[in-house]
C-alpha positions as CSV (number, residue, x, y, z in Angstrom):
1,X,-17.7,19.1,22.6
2,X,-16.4,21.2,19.2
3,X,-18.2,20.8,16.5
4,X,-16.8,21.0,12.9
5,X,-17.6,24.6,11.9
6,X,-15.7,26.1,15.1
7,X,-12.6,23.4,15.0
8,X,-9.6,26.0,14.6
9,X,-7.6,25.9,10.9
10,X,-4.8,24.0,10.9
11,X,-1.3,25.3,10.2
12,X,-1.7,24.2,6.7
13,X,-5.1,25.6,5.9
14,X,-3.6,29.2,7.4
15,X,-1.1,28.9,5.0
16,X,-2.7,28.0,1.6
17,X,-5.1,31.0,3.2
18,X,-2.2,33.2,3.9
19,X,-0.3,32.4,0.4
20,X,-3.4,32.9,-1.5
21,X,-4.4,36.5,0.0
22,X,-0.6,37.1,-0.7
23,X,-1.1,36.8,-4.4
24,X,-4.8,38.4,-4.6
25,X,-3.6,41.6,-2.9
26,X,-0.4,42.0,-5.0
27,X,-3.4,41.5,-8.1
28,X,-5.2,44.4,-6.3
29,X,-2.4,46.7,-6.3
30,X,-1.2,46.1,-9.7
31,X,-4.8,46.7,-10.9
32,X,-5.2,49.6,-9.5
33,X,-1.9,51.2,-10.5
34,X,-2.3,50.0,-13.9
35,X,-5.8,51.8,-13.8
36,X,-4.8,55.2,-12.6
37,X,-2.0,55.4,-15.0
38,X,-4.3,54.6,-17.7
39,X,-7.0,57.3,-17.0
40,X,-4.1,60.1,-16.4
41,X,-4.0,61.4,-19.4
42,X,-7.5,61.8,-19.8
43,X,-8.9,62.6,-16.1
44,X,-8.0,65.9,-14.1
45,X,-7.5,65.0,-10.8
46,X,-7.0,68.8,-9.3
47,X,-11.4,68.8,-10.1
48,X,-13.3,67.4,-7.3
49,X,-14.8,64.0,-8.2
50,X,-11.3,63.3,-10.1
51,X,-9.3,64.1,-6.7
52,X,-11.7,61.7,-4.6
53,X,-10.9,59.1,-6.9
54,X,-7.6,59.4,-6.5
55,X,-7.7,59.6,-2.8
56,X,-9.9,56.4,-1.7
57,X,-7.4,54.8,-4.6
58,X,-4.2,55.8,-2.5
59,X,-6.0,54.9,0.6
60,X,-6.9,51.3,-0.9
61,X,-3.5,50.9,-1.3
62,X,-2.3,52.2,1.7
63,X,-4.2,49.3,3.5
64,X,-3.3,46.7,0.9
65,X,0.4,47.9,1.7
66,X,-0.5,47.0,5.2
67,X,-1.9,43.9,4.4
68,X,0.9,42.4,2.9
69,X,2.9,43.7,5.6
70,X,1.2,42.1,8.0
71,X,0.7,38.9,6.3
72,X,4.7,38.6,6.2
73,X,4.7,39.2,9.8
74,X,1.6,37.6,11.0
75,X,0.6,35.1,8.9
76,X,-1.6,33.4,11.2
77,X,-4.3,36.4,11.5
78,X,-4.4,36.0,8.0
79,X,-8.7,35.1,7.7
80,X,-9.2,38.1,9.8
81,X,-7.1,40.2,7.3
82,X,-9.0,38.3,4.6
83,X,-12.5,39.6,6.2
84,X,-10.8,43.1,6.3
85,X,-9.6,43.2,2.8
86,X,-13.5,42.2,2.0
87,X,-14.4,45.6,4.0
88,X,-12.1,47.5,1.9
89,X,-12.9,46.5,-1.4
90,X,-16.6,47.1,-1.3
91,X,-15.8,50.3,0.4
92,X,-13.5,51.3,-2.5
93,X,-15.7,50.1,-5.3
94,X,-18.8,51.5,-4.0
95,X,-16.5,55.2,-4.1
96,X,-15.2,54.5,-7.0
97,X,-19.0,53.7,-8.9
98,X,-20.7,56.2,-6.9
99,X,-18.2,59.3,-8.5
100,X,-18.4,57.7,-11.6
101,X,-21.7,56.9,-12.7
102,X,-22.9,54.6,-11.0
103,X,-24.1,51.2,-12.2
104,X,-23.1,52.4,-16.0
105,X,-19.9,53.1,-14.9
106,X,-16.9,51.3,-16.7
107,X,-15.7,50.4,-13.2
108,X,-18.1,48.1,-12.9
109,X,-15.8,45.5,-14.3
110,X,-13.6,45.3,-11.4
111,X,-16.6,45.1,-9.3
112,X,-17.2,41.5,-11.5
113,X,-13.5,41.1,-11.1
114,X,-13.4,40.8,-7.4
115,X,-16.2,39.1,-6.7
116,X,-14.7,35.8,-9.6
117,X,-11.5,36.1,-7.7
118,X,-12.6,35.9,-4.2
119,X,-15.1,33.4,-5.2
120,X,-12.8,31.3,-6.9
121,X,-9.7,31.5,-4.5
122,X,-11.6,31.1,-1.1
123,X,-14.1,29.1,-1.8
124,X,-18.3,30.6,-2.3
125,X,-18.5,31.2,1.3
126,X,-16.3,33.8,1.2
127,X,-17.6,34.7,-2.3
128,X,-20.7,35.4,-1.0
129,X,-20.2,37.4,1.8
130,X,-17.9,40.1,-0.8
131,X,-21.2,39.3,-3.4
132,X,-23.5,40.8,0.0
133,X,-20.8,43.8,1.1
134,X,-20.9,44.9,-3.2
135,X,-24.9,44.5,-2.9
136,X,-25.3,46.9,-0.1
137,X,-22.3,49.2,-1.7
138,X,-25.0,48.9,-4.9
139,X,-27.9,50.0,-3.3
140,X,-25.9,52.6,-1.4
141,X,-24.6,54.5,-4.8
142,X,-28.5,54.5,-6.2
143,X,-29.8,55.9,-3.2
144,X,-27.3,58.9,-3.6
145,X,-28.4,58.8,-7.6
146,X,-32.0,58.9,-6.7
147,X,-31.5,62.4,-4.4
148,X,-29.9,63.8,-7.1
149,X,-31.9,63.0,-10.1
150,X,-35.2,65.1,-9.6
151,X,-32.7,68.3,-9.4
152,X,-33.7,68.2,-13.3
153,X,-35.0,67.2,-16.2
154,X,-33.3,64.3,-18.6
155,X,-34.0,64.2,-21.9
156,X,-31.9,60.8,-22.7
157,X,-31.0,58.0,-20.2
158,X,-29.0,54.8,-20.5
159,X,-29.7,51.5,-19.6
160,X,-27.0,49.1,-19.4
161,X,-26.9,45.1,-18.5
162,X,-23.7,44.0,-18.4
163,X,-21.1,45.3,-21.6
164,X,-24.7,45.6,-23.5
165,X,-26.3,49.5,-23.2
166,X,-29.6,50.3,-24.5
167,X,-30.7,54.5,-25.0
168,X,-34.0,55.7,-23.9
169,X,-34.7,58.9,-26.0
170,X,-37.6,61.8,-24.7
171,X,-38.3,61.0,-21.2
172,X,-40.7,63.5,-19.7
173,X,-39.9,63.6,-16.3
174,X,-37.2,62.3,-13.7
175,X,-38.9,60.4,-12.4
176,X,-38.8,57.9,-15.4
177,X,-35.3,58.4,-15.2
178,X,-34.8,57.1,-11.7
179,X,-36.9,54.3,-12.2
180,X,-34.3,53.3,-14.7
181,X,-31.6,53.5,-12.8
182,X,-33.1,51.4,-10.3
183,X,-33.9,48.8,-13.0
184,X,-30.1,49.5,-13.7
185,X,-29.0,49.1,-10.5
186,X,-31.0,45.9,-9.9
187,X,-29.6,44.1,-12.9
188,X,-26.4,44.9,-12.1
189,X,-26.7,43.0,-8.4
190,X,-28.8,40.2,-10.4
191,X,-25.9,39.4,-12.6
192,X,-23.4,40.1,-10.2
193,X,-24.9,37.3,-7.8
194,X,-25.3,35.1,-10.7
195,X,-21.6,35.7,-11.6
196,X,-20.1,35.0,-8.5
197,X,-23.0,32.0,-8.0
198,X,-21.7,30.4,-11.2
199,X,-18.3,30.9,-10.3
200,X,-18.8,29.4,-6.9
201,X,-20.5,26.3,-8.7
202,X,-17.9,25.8,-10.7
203,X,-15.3,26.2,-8.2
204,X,-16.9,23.5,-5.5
205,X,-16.8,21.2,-8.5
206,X,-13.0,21.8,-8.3
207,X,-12.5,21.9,-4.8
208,X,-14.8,18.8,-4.6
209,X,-12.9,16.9,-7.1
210,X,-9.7,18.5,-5.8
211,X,-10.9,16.9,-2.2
212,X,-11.3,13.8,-3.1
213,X,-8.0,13.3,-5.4
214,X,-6.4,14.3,-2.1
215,X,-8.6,11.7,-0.3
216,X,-7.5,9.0,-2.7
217,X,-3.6,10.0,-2.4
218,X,-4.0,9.8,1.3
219,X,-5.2,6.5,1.5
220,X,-3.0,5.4,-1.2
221,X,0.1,6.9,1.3
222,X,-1.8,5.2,4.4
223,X,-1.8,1.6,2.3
224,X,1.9,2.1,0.8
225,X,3.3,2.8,4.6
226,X,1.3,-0.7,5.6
227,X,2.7,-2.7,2.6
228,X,6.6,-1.0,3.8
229,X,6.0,-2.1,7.3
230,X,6.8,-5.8,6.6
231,X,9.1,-7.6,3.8
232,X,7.5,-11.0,4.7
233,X,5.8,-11.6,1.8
234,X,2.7,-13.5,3.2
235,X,2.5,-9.9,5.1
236,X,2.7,-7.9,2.0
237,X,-0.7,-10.4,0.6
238,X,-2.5,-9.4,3.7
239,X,-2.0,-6.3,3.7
240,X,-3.0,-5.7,0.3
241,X,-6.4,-7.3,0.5
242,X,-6.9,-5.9,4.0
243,X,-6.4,-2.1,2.2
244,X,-8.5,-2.2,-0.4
245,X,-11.5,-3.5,2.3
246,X,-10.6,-1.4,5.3
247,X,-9.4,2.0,3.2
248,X,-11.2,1.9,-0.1
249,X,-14.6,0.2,0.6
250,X,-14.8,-2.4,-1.2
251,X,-16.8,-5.8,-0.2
252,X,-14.3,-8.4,-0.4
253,X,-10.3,-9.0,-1.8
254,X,-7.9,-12.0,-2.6
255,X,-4.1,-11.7,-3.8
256,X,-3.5,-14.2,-6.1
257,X,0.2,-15.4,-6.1
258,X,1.7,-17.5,-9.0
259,X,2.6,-20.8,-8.1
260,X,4.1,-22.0,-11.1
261,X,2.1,-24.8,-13.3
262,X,-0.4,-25.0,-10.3
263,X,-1.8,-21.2,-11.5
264,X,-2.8,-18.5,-9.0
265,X,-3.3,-19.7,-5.3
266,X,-4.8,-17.0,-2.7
267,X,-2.4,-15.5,-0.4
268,X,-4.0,-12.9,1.4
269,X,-7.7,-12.1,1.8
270,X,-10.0,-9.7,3.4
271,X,-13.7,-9.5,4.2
272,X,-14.4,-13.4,4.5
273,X,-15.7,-15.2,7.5
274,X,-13.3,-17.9,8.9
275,X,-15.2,-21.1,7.1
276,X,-14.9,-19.1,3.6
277,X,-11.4,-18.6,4.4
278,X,-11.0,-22.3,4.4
279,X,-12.5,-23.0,0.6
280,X,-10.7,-20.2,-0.4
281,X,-7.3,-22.2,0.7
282,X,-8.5,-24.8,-2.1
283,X,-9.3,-22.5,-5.0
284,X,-6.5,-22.3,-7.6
285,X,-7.2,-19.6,-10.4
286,X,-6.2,-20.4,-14.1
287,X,-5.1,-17.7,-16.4
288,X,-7.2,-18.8,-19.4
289,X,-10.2,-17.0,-21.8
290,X,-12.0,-14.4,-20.0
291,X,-11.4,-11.6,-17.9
292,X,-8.3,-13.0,-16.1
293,X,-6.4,-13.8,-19.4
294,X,-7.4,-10.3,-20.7
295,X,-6.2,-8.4,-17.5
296,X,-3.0,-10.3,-17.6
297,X,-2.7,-9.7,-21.3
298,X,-3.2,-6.1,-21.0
299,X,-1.7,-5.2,-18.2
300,X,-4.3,-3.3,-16.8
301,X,-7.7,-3.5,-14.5
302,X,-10.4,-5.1,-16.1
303,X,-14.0,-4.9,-14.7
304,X,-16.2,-8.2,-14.6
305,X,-19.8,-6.8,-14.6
306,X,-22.6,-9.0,-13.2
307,X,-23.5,-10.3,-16.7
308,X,-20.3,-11.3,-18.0
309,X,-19.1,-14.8,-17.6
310,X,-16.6,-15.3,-15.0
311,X,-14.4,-18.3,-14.0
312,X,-16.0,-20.7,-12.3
313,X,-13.0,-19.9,-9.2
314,X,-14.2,-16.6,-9.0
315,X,-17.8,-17.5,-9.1
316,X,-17.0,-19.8,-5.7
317,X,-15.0,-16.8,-4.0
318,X,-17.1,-14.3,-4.8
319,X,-21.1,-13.2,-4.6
320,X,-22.1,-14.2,-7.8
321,X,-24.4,-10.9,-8.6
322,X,-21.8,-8.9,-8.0
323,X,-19.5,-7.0,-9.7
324,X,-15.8,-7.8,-9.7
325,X,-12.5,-5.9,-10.6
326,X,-9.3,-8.4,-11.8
327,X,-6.2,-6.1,-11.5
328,X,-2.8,-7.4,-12.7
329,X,0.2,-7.1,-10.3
330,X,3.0,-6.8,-12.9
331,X,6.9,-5.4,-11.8
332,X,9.2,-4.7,-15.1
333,X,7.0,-6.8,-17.0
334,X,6.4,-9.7,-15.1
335,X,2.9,-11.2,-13.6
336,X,3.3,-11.7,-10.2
337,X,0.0,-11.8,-8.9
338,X,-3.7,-10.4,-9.1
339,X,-5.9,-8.5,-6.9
340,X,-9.4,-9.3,-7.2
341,X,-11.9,-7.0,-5.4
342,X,-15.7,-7.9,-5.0
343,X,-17.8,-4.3,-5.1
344,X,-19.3,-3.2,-2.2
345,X,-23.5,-2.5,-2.8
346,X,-26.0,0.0,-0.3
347,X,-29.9,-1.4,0.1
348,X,-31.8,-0.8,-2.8
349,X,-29.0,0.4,-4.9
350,X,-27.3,-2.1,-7.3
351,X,-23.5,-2.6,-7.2
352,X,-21.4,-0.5,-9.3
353,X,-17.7,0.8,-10.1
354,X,-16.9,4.2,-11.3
355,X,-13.8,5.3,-13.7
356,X,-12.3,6.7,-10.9
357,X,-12.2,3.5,-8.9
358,X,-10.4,1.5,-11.6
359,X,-7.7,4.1,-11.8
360,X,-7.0,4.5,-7.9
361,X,-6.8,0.2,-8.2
362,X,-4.3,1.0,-11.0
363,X,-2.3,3.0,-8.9
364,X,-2.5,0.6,-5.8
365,X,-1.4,-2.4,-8.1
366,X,1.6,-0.2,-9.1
367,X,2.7,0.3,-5.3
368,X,1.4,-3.1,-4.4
369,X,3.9,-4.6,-7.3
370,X,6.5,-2.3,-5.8
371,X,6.5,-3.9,-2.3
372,X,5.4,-7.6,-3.7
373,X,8.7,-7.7,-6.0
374,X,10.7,-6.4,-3.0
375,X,9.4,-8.6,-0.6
376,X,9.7,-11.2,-3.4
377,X,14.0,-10.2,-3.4
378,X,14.1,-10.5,0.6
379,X,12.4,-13.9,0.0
380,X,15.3,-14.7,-2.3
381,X,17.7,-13.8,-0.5
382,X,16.9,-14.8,2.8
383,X,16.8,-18.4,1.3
384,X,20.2,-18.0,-0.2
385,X,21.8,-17.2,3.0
386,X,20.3,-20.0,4.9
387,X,19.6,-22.3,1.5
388,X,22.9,-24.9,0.6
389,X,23.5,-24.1,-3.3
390,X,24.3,-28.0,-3.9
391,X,21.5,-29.4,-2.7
392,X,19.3,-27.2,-1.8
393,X,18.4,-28.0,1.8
394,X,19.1,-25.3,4.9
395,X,22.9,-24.8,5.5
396,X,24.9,-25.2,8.6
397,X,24.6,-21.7,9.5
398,X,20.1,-22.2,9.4
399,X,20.9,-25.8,11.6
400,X,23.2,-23.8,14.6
401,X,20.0,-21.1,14.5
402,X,17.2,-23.5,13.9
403,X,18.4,-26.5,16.6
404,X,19.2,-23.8,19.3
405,X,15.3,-22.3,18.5
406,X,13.5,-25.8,19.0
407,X,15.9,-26.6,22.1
408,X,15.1,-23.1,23.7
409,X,11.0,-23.8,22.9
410,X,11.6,-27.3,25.0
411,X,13.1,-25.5,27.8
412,X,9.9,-22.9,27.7
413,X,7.5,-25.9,27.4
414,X,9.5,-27.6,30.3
415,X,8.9,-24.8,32.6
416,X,5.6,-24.9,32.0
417,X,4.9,-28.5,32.8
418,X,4.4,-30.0,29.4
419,X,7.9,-31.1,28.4
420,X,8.5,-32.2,24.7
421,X,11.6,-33.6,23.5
422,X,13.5,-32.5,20.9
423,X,16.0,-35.0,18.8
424,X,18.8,-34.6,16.2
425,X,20.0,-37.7,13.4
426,X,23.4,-36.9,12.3
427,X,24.1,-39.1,8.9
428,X,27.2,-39.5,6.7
429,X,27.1,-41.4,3.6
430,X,29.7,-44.2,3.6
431,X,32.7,-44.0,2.1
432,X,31.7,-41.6,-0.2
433,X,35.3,-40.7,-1.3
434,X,35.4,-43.6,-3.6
435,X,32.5,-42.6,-5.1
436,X,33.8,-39.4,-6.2
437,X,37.2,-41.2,-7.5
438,X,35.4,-44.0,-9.3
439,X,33.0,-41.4,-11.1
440,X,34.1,-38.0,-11.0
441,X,33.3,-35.2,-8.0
442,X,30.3,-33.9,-10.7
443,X,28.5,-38.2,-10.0
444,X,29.2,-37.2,-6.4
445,X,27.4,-33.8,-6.5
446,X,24.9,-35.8,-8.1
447,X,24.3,-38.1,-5.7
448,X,24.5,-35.5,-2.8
449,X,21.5,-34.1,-4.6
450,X,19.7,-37.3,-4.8
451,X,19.9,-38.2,-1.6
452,X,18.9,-34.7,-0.4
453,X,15.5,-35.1,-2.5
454,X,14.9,-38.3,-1.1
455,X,15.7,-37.0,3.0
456,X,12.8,-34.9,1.9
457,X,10.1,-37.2,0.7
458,X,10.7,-39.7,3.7
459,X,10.1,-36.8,6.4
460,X,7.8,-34.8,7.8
461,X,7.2,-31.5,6.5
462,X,7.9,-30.0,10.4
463,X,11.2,-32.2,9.9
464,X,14.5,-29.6,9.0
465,X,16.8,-31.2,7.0
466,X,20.2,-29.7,6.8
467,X,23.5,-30.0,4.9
468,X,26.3,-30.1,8.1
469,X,29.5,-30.9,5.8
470,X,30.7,-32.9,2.8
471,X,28.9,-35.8,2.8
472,X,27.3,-35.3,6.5
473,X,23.5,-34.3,6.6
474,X,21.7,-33.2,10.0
475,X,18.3,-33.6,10.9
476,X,16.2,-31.7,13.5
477,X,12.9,-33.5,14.6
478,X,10.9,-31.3,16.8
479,X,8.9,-32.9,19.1
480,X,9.9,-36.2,19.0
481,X,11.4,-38.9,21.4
482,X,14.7,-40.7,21.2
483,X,12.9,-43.9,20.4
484,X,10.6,-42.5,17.5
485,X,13.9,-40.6,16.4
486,X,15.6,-44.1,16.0
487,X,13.2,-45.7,13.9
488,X,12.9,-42.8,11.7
489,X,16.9,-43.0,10.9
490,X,16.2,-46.6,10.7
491,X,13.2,-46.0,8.0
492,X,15.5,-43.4,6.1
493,X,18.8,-46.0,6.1
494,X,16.6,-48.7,4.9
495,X,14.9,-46.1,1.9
496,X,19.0,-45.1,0.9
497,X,19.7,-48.6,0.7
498,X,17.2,-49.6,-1.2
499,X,17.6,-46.9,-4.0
500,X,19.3,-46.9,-7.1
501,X,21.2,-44.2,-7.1
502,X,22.8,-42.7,-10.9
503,X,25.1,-40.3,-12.3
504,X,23.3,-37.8,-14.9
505,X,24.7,-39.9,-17.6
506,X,23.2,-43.0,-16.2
507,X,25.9,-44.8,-15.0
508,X,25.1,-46.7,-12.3
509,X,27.1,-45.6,-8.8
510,X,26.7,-49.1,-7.1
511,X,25.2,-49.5,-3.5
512,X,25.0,-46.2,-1.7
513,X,24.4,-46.5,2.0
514,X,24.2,-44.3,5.4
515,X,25.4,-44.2,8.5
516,X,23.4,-42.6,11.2
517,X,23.7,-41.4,14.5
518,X,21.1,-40.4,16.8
519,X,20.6,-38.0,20.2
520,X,18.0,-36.4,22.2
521,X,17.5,-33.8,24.6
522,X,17.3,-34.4,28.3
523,X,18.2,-33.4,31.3
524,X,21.9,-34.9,30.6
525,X,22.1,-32.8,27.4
526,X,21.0,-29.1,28.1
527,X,23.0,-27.6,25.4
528,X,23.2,-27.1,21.4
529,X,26.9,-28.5,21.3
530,X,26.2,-31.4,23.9
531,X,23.4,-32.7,21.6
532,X,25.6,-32.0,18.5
533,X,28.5,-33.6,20.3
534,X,26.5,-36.9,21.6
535,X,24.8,-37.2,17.5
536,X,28.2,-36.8,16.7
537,X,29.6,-40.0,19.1
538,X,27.0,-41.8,18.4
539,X,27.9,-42.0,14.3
540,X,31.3,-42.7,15.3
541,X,30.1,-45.8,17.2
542,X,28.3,-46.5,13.6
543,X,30.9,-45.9,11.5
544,X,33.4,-48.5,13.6
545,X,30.5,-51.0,14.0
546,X,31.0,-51.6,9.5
547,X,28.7,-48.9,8.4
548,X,25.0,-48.3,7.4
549,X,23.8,-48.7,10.7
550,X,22.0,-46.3,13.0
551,X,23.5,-46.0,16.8
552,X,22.1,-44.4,20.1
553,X,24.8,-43.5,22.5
554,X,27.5,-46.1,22.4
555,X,25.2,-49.3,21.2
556,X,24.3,-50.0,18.0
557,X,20.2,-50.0,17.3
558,X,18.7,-53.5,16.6
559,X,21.4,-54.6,20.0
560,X,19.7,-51.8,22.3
561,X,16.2,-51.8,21.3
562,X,16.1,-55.1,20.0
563,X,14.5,-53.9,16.8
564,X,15.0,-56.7,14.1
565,X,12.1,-56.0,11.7
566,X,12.8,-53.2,8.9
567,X,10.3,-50.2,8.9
568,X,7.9,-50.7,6.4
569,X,8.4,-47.9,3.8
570,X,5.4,-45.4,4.6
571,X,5.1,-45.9,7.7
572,X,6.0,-42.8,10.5
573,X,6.6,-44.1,14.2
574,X,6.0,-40.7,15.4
575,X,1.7,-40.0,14.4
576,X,1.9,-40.6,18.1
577,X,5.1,-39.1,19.2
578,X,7.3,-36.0,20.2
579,X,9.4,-34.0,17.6
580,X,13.5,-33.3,17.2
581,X,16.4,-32.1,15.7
582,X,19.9,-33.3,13.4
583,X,23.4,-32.7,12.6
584,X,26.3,-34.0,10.6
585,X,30.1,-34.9,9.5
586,X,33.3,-35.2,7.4
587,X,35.1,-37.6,5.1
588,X,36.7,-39.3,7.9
589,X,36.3,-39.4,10.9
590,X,38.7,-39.6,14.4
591,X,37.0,-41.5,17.0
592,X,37.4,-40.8,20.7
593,X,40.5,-43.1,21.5
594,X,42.0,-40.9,18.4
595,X,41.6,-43.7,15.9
596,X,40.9,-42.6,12.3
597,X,38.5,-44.6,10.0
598,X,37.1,-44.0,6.5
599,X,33.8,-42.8,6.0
């Protein structure tokens, strides 16, 4: 099993590696040029010391030649290339302070210079090994002083810390002068390792905060490919709660979605168990006083800390000691949600929420906007191209896709040994036509409207009411037999007869009724257009039996079922039956011995 430290680099790390030695050796050169040229006009370099200087120079930049070289060439040896160029610059340094003073030499600066850089751009491990290769290239150049310095007498010496010198006049032997340059030497590794140890500190403080900005856009790019995955915007809700649980650690989170005068109902949630989930279906959140009025006001994430008031819906989601962080979900200026996150708490430690939390929720809430709006447009638009514009029940295009769904889930179900029918009320309002001549086509919109509202309210919400035509409506009743499929057209004839129907100026548009006819699927009637076809027969047998009546087949209902009573309005035949599907008509209507009637 590898462990962490010998994992090998990846291709990136080699290359931030690679670019970095790229630009530190270029540095190196430059300095060094820059250097020699400035001491040539003062410094002889045909005398000895001067011409050793020069040399190790030239040869330090003969090998960072060769390192630059090779870098373009061989990128990925580049951490053994750094470790070399380590080698050489405490070899050169130590050459260069050894000829020229030693630890009072003005070349000491570069030794400070190296070891900030290397520190700084590789991190303090790297740092510290250069800070131990200059030690030993420290010690090194006093040893060589201290053979030297009993060959005479001093009579003045120097001690320098840093860019500060202090003079020692009258010493009386060497050996007082070697002592101080061993003090000298000594400070100058001290502050040298404190150098680079302060630069190190201050670099990991960086790189930490560097680590964990890249951390936080990480996660941000993991949660904005989850929220692009799906346009459904239920999906979108989920996955936004789920994210800020499963990625950023906190507790709990609900996505509040506006639902018009009814406030802020949840819409997706995360960390709950499955009972919470079901109080949390109840809860609607008000935008009033407090913390969820000022987030919405500002615009921004507003902390609820675990002594400020909350509302009392938030108090029943939530843990009540805990804190809490409202964040807006605004697109181009509009409110479209909020994201409230309970924060997370360890044993012993109280709950709490940094700076840096509230502005990575910021950000999320931007990209969560992003996706909410768009899956907000798809919404939209998905409706429109299955929505009627008139009166604002599914089109024919949503009935052909729908009624061919529910007959292939009875065919499944059929082969499995638990058959449930599926049946379809076609109905046409009757002679509509003089409705629209007596009051105007804009009465007859009108009523088309009307009586789409009222389709509505009489059926079950599993119940897909569709506009076929004109005046010709289609119903699909999943799950429901031909007989509970008759007495619901016979509950929604009686509730169209019975209703007062008006043009938006009042007028009154006289007795509206319905003509219905009715089909369900069976072995006899395997296909969409055989069921559409039968519905469709069976309203013609309506229409030529005088109108607002509801047929099966070729007989007219009360005659085959024997069903005199009306359906008492409330009252749903099916709490006990199977489910089904509708269709409708025209303004007239050609029966099947080619006779036309009126509508």
């Amino acid at each position: 099993m590898s462990s962490t430290s010998s994992r090998r680099p990846s291709v990136e790390e080699v290359g931030a590696v690679a670019g970095r030695l790229r630009s530190m050796t270029v540095a190196r050169i430059v300095l060094v040029l820059g250097t020699m040229a400035a001491l040539t006009p003062v410094v002889d370099y045909t005398e000895q010391t001067a011409s050793v200087l020069a040399v190790s120079s030239a040869v330090y930049l003969g090998v960072n030649g060769a390192i630059l070289v090779l870098l373009r060439f061989a990128g990925g040896l580049s951490r053994v290339l750094l470790n070399v160029s380590l080698l050489v610059d405490a070899a050169w340094i130590t050459v260069m302070l050894n000829f020229s003073g030693g630890s009072t030499s003005p070349l000491v600066i570069v030794l400070y210079l190296q070891s900030v850089a290397v520190t700084a751009l590789f991190g303090w491990r790297t740092g510290m090994k250069l800070v131990l290769l200059h030690t030993l290239g420290l010690l090194a150049v006093a040893y060589n002083q201290s053979m030297t310095v009993t060959q005479g007498l001093e009579t003045q010496t120097e001690l320098q810390i840093g860019f500060f010198s202090f003079q020692f006049q009258g010493t009386e032997s060497g050996l007082a002068v070697l002592d101080i340059q061993r003090v000298q030497a000594l400070l100058t590794i001290v502050s040298v390792w404190l150098v680079a140890g302060a630069t190190a500190y201050f670099a990991s403080i960086n790189e930490r905060e560097l680590r964990r900005s890249n951390q936080e856009l990480a996660v941000l790019r993991e949660l904005n490919t989850q929220l692009e995955r799906s346009l459904d915007l239920a999906d979108v809700c989920q996955a936004i709660a789920q994210g800020v649980v499963d990625d950023l650690g906190y507790r709990r989170g609900i996505v509040w979605m506006a639902q018009g005068s009814a406030g802020l109902a949840p819409a997706g949630a995360a960390g709950f168990e499955p009972d919470e989930l079901e109080l949390l279906s109840t809860l609607r959140l008000q935008a009033g006083p407090g913390p969820v009025g000022e987030a919405i006001e500002q615009r921004q994430p507003v902390l609820v800390p675990r002594d400020r008031g909350r509302p009392a819906t938030l108090a029943d989601a939530f843990a009540i000691d805990a804190p809490l962080v409202v964040v807006p979900l605004t697109s181009e200026g509009r409110v479209l949600g909020l994201l409230t996150v309970e924060v997370d708490h360890q044993a012993g430690r109280a709950p709490r929420i940094k700076g840096r939390d509230l502005r990575i929720l910021g950000t999320l809430a931007t990209e969560a906007s992003l996706a909410l709006d768009n899956a907000r447009l798809h919404a939209e638009l998905r409706d429109l191209s299955v929505t009627d514009a008139l009166t604002g029940v599914y089109n024919h295009r949503h009935f052909q896709q729908r009624l061919q769904e529910e007959l292939d889930r009875t065919v499944r179900r059929a082969a499995g040994g638990n058959p449930k029918p599926v049946s379809l009320i076609l109905m046409d309002l009757d002679l509509f036509k003089k409705v629209n001549d007596r009051f105007g086509h804009q009465a007859g919109d009108e009523l088309l409207k009307s009586l789409a509202r009222l389709t509505g309210r009489v059926l079950r919400s599993s119940d897909v009411v569709c506009r076929y035509g004109g005046e010709e409506f289609v119903v699909i009743l999943p799950e429901t037999g031909i007989e509970a499929a008759t007495q619901v057209a016979e509950r929604l004839r009686e509730a169209i007869e019975r209703s007062n129907f008006t043009a938006s100026d009042g007028r009154f548009l006289g007795q509206v009724t319905a003509s219905f006819g009715v089909a369900t699927y069976d072995e006899g009637l395997p296909s969409r257009s055989d069921l559409i076809r039968e519905s469709d027969a069976s309203l013609y047998v309506a229409k030529n039996a005088g109108r607002n009546v509801v047929a099966v087949g070729d007989q007219i209902v009360p005659t085959r079922f024997g069903i005199g009573r009306r359906v008492q309005p409330g009252h749903d035949p099916r709490e006990e039956a199977t489910a089904g599907i509708g269709a409708g008509g025209s303004s007239q209507r050609t029966g099947q011995d080619g006779q036309t009637i009126d509508a």
